[in-house]
C-alpha positions in Angstrom: 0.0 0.0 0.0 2.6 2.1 0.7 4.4 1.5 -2.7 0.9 2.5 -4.3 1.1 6.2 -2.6 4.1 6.9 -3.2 3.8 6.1 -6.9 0.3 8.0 -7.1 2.1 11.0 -5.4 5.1 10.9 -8.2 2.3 10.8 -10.5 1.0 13.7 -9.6 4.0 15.8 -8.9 4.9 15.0 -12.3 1.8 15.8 -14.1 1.7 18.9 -12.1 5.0 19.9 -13.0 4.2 18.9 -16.6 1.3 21.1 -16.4 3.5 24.3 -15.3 6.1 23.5 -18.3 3.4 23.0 -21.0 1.1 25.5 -20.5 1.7 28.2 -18.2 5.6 28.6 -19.5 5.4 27.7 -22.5 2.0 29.2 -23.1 3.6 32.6 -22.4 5.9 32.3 -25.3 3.4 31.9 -27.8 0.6 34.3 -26.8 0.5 37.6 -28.0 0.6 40.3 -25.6 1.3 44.2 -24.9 5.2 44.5 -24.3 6.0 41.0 -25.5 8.8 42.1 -27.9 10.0 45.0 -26.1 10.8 42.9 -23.0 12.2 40.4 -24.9 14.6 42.5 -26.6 15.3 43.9 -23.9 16.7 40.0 -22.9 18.4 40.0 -26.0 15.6 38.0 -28.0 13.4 38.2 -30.8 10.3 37.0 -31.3 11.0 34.1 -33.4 13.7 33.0 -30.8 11.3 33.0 -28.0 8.6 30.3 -30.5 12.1 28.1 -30.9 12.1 28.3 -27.0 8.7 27.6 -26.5 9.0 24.8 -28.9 11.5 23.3 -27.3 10.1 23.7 -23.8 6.9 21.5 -24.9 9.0 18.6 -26.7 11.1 18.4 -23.1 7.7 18.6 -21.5 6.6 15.6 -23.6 10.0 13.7 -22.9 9.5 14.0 -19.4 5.7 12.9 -19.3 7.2 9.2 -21.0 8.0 6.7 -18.0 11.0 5.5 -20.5 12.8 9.2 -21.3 12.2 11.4 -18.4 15.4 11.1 -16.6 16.6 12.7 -19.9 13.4 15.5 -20.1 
């Protein structure tokens, strides 16, 4: 029983912190809002950089999420 918890909470720690990458991070980087570009720039960014980024910040989301690959995401 215990073995069953703690898997369910890894489970859930996981999908919650998949959740954070994927859309709330991610998300950010591919709506459009007031100041986006400015403040990027400001970073040293453009706006086709930060898609790459966001790009890449799902498909390591999606590593992670796989039992098999997410020591490497």
């Amino acid at each position: 029983m215990q073995n069953l918890k703690m898997r369910l909470s890894g489970w859930i720690l996981s999908g919650l912190l998949a959740i954070f990458m994927g859309v709330v991070s991610a998300g950010g980087k591919f709506a459009d809002w007031d100041g986006k570009a400015e403040m990027f720039a400001h970073l040293g960014y453009d706006v086709d950089t930060i898609a790459k980024i966001g790009v890449v910040e799902v498909l390591i989301c999606i590593v992670f999420l796989i039992p098999r690959t997410s020591l490497i995401g």
